[in-house]
Jmol script that loads the backbone (N, CA, C; Angstrom):
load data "model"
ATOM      1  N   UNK A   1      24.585  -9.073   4.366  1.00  0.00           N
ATOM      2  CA  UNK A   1      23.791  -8.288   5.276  1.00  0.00           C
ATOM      3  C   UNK A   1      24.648  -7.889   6.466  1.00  0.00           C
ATOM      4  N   UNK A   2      24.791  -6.770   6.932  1.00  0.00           N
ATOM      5  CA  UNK A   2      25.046  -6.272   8.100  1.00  0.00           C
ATOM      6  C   UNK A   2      24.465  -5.931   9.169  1.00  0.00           C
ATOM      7  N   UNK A   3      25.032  -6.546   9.907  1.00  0.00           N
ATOM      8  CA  UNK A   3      24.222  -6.602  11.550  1.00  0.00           C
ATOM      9  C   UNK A   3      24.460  -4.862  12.418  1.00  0.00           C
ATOM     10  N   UNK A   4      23.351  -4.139  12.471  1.00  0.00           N
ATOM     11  CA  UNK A   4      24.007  -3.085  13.206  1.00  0.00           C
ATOM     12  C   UNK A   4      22.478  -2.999  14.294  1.00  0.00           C
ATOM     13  N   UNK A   5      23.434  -2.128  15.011  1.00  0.00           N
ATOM     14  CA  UNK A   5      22.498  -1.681  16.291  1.00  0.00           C
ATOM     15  C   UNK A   5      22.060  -0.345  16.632  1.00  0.00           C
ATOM     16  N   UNK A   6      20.687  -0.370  17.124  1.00  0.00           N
ATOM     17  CA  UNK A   6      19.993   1.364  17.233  1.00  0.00           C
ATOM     18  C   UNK A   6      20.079   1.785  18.102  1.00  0.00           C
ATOM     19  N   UNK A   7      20.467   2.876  17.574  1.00  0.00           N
ATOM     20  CA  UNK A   7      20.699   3.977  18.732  1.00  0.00           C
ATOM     21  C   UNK A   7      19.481   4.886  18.754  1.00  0.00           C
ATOM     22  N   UNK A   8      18.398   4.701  19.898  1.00  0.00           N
ATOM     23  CA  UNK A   8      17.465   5.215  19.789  1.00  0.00           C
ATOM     24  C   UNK A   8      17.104   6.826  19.994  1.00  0.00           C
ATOM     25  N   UNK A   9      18.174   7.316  20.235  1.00  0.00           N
ATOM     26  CA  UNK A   9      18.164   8.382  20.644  1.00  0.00           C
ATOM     27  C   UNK A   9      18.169   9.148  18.862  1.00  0.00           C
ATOM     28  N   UNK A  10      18.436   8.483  18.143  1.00  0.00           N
ATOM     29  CA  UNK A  10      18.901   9.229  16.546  1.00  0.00           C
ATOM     30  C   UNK A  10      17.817   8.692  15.432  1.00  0.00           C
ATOM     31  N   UNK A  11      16.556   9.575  16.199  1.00  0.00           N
ATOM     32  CA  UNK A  11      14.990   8.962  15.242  1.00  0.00           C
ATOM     33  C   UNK A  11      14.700   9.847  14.499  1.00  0.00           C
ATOM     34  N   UNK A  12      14.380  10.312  13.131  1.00  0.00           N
ATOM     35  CA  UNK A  12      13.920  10.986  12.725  1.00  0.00           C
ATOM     36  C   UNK A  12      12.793  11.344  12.952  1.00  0.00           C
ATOM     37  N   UNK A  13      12.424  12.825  12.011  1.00  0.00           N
ATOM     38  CA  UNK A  13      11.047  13.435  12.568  1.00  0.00           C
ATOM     39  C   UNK A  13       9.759  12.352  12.669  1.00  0.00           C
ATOM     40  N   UNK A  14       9.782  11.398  11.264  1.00  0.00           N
ATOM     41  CA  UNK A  14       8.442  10.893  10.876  1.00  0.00           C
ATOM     42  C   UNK A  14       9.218   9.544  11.939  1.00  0.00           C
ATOM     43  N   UNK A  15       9.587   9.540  12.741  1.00  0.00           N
ATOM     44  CA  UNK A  15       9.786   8.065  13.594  1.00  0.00           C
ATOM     45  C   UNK A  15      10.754   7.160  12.922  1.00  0.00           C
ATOM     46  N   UNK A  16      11.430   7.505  11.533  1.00  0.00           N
ATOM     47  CA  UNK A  16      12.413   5.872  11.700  1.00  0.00           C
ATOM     48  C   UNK A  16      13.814   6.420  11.471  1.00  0.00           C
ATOM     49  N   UNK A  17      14.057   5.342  11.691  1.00  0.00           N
ATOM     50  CA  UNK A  17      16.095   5.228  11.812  1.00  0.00           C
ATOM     51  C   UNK A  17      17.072   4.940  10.622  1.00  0.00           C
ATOM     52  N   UNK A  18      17.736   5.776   9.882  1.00  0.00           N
ATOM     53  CA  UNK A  18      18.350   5.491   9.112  1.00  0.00           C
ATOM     54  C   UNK A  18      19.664   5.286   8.984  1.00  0.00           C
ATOM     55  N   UNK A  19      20.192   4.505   8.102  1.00  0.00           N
ATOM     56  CA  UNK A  19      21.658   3.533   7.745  1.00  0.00           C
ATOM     57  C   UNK A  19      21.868   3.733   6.551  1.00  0.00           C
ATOM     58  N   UNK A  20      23.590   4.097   6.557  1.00  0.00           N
ATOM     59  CA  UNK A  20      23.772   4.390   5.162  1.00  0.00           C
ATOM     60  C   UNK A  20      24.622   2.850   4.548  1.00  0.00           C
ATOM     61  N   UNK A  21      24.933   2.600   3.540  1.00  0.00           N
ATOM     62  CA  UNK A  21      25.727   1.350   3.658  1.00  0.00           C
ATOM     63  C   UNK A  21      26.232   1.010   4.163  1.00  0.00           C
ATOM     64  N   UNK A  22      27.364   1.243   5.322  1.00  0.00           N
ATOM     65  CA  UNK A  22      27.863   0.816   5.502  1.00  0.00           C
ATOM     66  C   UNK A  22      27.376  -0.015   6.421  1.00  0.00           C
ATOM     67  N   UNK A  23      26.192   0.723   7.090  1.00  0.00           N
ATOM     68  CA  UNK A  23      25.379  -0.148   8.029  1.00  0.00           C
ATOM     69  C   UNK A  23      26.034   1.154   9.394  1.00  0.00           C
ATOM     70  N   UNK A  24      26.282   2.337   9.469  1.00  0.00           N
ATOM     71  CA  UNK A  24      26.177   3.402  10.509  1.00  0.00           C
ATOM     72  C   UNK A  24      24.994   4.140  10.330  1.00  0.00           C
ATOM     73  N   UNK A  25      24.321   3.784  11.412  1.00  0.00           N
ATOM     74  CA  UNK A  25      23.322   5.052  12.106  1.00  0.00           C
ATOM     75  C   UNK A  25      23.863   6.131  11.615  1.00  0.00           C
ATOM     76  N   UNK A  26      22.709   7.113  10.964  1.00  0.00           N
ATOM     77  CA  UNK A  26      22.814   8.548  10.283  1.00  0.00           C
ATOM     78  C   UNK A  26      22.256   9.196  11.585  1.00  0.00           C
ATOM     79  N   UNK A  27      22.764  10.283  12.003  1.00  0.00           N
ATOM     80  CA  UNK A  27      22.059  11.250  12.876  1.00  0.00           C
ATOM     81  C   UNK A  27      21.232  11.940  12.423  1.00  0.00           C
ATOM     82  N   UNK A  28      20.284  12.952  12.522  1.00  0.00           N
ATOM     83  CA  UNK A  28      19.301  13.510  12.369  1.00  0.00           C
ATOM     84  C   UNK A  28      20.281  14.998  12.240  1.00  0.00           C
ATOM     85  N   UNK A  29      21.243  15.353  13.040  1.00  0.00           N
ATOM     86  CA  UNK A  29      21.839  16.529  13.104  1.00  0.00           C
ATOM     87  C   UNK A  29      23.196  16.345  12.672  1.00  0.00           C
ATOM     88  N   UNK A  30      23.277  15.591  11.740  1.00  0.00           N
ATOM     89  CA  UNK A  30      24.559  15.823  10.816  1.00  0.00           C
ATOM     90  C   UNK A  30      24.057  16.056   9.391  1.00  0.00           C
ATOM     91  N   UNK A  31      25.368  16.474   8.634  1.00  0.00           N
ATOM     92  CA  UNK A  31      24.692  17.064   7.216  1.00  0.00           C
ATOM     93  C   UNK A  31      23.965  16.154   6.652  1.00  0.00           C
ATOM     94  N   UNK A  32      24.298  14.617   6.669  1.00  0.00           N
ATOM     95  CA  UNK A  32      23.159  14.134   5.813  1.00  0.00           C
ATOM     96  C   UNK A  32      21.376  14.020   6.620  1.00  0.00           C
ATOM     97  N   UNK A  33      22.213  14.046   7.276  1.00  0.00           N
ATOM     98  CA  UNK A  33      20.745  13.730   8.407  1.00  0.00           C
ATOM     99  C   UNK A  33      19.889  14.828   7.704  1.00  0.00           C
ATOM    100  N   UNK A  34      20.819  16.341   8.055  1.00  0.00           N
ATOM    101  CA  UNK A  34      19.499  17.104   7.711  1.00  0.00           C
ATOM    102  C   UNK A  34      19.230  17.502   6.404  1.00  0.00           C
ATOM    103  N   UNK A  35      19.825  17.251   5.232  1.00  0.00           N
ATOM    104  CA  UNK A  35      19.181  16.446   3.932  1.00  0.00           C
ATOM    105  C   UNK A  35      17.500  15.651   4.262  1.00  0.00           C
ATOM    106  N   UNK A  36      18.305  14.488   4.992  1.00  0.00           N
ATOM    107  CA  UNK A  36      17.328  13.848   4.972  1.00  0.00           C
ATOM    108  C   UNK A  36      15.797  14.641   5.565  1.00  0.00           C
ATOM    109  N   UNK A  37      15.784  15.374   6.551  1.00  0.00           N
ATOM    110  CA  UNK A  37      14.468  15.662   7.061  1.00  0.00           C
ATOM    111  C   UNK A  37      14.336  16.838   6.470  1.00  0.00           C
ATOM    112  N   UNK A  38      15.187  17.861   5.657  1.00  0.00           N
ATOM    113  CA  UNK A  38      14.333  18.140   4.368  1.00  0.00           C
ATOM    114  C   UNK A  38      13.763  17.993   3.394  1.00  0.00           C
ATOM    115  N   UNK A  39      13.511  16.552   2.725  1.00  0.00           N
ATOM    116  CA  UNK A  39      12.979  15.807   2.131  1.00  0.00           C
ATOM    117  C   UNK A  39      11.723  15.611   2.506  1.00  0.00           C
ATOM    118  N   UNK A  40      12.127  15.009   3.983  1.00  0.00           N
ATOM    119  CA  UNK A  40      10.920  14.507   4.691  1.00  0.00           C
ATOM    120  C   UNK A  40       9.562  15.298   5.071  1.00  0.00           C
ATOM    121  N   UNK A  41      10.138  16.571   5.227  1.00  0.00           N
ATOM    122  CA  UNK A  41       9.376  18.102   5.471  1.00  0.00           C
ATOM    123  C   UNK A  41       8.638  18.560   4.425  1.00  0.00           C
ATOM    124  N   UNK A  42       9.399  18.072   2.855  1.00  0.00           N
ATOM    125  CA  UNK A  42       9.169  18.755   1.678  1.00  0.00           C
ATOM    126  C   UNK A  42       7.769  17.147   1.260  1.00  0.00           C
ATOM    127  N   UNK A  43       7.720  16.163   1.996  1.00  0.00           N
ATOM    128  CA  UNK A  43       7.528  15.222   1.000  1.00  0.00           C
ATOM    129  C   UNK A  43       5.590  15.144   2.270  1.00  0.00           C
ATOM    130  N   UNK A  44       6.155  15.667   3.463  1.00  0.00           N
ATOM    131  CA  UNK A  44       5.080  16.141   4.217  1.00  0.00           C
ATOM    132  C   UNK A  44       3.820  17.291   3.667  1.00  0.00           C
ATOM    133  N   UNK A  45       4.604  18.321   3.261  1.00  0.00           N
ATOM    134  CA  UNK A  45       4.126  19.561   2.633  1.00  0.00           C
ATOM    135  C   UNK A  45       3.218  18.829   1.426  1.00  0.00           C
ATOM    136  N   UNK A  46       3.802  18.139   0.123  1.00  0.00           N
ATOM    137  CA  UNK A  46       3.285  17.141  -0.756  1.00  0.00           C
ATOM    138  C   UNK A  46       2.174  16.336  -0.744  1.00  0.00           C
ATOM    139  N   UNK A  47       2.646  15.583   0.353  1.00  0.00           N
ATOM    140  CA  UNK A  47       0.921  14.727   1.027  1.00  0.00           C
ATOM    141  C   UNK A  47      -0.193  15.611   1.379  1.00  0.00           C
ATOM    142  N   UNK A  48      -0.127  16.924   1.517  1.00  0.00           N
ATOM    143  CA  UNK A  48      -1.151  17.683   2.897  1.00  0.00           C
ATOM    144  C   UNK A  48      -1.555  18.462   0.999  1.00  0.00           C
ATOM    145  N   UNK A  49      -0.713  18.558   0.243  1.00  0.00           N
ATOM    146  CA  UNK A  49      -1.666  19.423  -0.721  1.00  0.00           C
ATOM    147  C   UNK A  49      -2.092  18.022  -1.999  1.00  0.00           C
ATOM    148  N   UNK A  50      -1.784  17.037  -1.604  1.00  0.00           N
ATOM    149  CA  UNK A  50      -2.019  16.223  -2.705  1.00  0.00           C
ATOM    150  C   UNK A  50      -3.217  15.793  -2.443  1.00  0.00           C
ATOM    151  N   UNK A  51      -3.815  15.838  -0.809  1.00  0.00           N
ATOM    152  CA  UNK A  51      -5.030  15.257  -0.596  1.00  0.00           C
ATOM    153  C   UNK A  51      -5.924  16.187  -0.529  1.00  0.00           C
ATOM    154  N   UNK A  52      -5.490  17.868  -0.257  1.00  0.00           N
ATOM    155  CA  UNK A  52      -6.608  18.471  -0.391  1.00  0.00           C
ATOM    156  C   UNK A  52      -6.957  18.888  -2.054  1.00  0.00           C
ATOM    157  N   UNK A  53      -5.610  18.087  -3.232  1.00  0.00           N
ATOM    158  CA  UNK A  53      -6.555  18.231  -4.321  1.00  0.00           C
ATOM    159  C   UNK A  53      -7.324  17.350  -4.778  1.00  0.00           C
ATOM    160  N   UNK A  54      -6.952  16.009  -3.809  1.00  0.00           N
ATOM    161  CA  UNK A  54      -8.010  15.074  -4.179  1.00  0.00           C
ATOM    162  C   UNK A  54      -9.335  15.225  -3.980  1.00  0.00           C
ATOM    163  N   UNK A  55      -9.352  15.954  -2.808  1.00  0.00           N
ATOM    164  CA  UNK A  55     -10.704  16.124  -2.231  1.00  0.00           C
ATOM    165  C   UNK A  55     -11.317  17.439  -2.952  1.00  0.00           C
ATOM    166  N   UNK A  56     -10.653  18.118  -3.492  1.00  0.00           N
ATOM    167  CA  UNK A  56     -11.279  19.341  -4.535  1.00  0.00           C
ATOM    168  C   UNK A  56     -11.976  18.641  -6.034  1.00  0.00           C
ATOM    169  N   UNK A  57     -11.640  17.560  -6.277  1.00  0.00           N
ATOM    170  CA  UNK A  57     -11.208  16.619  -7.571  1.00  0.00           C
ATOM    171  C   UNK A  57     -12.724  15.976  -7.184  1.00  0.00           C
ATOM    172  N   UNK A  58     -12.533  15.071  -6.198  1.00  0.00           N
ATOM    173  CA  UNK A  58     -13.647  14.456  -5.637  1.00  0.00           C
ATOM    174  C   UNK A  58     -14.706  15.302  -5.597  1.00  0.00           C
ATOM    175  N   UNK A  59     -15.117  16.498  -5.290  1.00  0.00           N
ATOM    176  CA  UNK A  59     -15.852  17.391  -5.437  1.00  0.00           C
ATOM    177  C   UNK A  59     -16.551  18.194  -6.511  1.00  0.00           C
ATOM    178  N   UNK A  60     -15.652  17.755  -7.490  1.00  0.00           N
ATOM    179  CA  UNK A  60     -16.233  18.059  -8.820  1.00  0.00           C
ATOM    180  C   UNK A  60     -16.846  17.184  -9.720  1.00  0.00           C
ATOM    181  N   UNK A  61     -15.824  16.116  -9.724  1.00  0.00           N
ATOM    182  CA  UNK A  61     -16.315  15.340 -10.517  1.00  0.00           C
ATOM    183  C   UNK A  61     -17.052  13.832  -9.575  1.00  0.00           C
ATOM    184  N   UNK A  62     -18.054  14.336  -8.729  1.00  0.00           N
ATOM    185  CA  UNK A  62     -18.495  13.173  -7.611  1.00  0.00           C
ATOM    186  C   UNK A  62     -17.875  11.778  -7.976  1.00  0.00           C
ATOM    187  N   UNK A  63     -16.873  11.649  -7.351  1.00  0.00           N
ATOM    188  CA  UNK A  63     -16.484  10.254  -7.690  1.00  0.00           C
ATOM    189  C   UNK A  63     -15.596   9.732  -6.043  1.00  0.00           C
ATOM    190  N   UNK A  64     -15.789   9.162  -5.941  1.00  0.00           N
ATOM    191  CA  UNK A  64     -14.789   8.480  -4.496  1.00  0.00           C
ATOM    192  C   UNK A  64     -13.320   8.170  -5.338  1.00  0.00           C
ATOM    193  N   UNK A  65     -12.483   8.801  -5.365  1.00  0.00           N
ATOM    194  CA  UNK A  65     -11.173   8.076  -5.809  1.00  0.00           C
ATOM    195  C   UNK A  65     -10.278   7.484  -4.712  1.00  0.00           C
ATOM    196  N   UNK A  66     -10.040   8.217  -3.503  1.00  0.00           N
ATOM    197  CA  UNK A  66      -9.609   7.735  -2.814  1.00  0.00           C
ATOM    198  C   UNK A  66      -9.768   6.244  -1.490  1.00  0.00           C
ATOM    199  N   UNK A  67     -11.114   6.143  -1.934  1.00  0.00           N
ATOM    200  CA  UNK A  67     -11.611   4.739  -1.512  1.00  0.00           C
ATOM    201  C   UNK A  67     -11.707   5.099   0.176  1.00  0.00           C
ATOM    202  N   UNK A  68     -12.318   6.194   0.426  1.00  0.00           N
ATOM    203  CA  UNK A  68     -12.775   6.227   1.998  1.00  0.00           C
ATOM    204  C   UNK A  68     -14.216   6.237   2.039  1.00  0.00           C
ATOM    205  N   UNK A  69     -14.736   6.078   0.830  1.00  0.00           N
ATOM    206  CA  UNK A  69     -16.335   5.653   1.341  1.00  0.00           C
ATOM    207  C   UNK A  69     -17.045   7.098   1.381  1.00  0.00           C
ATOM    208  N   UNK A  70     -16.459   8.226   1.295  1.00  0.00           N
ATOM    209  CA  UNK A  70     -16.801   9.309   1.423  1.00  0.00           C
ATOM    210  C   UNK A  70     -16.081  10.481  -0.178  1.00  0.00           C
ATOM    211  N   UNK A  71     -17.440  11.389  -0.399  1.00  0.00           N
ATOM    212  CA  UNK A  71     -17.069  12.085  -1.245  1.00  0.00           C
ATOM    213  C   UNK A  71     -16.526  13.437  -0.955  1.00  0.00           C
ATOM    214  N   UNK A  72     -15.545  13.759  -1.332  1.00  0.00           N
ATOM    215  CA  UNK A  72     -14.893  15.443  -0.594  1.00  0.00           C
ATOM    216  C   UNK A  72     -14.185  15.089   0.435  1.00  0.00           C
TER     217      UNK A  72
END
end "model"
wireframe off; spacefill off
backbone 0.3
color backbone group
């Protein structure tokens, strides 16, 4: 295990801090960095249409799948 230290200034969009093996802080504005928060952007986009097909899903076939107690 490697001991490293945060540099808080180098947070990504969704709030956390990433390390590549070697155990160096990735910046947000270097090439991998911004890899990374295109992922993060793309995996954002993903969640926002995955739940409005749940809730289309839920709507058809009345069923709670997502376990909020609520249908749609």
């Amino acid at each position: 295990m490697v001991r490293v230290s945060i540099d808080f200034e180098l947070k990504f969009s969704n709030g956390t801090y990433v390390f590549n093996r070697q155990g160096h802080q990735i910046s947000p504005k270097s090439g991998e960095g911004k890899i990374i928060e295109g992922i993060l952007a793309k995996q954002k986009v993903t969640r926002e249409e995955n739940k409005a097909q749940r809730k289309r899903f839920e709507t058809i076939t009345n069923k709670d799948i997502d376990g909020d107690g609520k249908i749609g």
